[in-house]
N, C-alpha and C positions, 0 to 999 in steps of 0.2 A: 729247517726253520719251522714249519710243519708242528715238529713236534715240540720244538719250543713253545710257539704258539698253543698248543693242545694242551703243555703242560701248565702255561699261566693263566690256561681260562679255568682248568679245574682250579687250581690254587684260588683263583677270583672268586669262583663259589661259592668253596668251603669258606673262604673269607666272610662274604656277604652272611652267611649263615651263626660263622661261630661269632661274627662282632653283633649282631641281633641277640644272640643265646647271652652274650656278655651283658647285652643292652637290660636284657628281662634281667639276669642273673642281679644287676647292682641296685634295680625297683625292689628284688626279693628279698635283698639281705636287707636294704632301708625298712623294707616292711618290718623284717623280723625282729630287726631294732628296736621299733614302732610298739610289735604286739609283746615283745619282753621288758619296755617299760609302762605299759598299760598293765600287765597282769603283776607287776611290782606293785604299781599305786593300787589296784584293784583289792589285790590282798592287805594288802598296809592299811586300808580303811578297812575291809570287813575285819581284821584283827582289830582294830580300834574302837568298831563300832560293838563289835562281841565284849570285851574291855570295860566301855562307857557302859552297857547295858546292863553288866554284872553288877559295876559297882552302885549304878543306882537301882538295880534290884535287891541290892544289900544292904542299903542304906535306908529303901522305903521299906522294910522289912520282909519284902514279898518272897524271900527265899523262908522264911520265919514260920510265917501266916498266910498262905495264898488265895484264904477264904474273906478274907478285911479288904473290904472297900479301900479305907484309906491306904494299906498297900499299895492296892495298883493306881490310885491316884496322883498317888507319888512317884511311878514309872512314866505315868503320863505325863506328869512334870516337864520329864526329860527331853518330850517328843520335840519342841522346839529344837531341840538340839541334833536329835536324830533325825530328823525327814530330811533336815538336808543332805547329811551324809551320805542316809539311804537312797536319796536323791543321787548324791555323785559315783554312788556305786554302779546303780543301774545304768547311769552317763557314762563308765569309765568299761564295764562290762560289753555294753551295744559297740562302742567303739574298739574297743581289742576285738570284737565279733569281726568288724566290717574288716580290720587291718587282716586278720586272720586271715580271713577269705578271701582279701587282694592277695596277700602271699604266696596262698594256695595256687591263685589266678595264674600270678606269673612265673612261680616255680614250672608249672603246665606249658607256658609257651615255652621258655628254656629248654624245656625236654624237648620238644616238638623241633624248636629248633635244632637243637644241636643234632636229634635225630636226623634233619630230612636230606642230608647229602651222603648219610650211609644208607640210606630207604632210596634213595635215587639212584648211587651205585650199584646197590646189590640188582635193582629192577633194571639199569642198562647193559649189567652182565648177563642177563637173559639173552636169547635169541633174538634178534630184533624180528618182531612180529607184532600185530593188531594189538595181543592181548599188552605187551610190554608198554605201548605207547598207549594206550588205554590205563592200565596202571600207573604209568609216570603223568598224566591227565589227572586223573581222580588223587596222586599224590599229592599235585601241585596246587589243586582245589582247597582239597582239606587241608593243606599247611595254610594258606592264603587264607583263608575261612578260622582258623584257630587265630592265629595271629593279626588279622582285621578287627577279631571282634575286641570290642572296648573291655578292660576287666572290671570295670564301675559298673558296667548293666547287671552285672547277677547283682549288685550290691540294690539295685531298685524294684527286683522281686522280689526279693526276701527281707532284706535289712529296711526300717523305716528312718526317716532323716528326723524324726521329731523327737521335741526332749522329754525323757521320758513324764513331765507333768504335763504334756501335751496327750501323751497316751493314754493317760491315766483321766483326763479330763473328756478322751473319746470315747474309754469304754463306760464311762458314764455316762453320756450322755445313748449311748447304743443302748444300756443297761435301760433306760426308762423310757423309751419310744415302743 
C-alpha cells in the first residue's frame, strides 16, 4: 500500500505541474495568435501607406521636380489622410510589441514549469544531505517566484499604455520646458 501511495503522490505532482505548464502553454499560443494578427494589419497598412504616398508623390509631381514648392505641397495635401494611418501604425506596432513580450512571458513559465518535477527528481536522487534539501528549497523558491510574478509587470517598465498622439503630445511638451 506504501508503494501505491508513494506512486500516486509522485504522479499528483507531475500532474500539478504539467496541468500549470498546459495552463501558460494555451495564454502563449492565444498570444501568438494575437501578435501574428497584429503583424498582418501592421504590414497591410505600412504596405498601404508606402502605396498612398507614392501615388500622391506622383501625382504632385515631386518624383518629377523635388526642388517646387508646389510639389511638396501637394504631398502635404495628403497628410490628412496619412497621420491617421501613421497613427494606426505606431497603435498596431506598441501593441504586437506588448503581445510579443507577454508571449515571451509565458512561453518562460511553461518551461519552468514543465521543468521543475525533473529538477526536483534529479536533486532527490542525490544523497539525502543539507546540501540536497537546500537545493530543493532554493528550487521551490525560484519556481514559486517565476511563476507568482504577474507577466503584465515587465509590460509597465518598458511598454507605455498611451496612444501614441499622447506621446507625441509629451515629447512636446518635454521638448520646450
Amino acid at each position: 500500500i506504501e508503494a501505491i501511495k508513494t506512486e500516486i503522490k509522485s504522479h499528483m505532482e507531475n500532474a500539478v505541474s504539467v496541468g500549470l505548464a498546459e495552463a501558460f502553454s494555451q495564454e502563449a499560443k492565444k498570444l501568438r495568435s494575437s501578435v501574428k494578427s497584429l503583424t498582418f494589419w501592421f504590414i497591410c497598412i505600412v504596405v498601404v501607406l508606402c502605396i498612398y504616398t507614392a501615388i500622391v508623390s506622383w501625382k504632385s509631381g515631386l518624383f518629377l521636380d523635388a526642388t517646387n514648392i508646389n510639389s511638396w505641397l501637394g504631398l502635404m495635401k495628403g497628410l490628412p489622410v496619412t497621420a491617421p494611418v501613421i497613427w494606426l501604425s505606431v497603435f498596431l506596432g506598441t501593441r504586437r510589441s506588448e503581445a510579443n513580450r507577454l508571449y515571451h512571458e509565458y512561453l518562460h513559465k511553461e518551461v519552468i514549469a514543465n521543468s521543475y518535477s525533473s529538477y526536483k527528481k534529479q536533486i532527490e536522487e542525490l544523497a539525502e544531505s543539507e546540501e540536497a534539501n537546500q537545493l530543493l528549497m532554493t528550487l521551490l523558491n525560484n519556481t514559486v517566484n517565476t511563476i507568482d510574478k504577474n507577466p503584465s509587470d515587465t509590460l509597465d517598465k518598458k511598454h507605455s499604455s498611451n496612444l501614441p498622439t499622447q506621446e507625441i503630445i509629451k515629447a512636446i511638451k518635454k521638448a520646450f520646458k
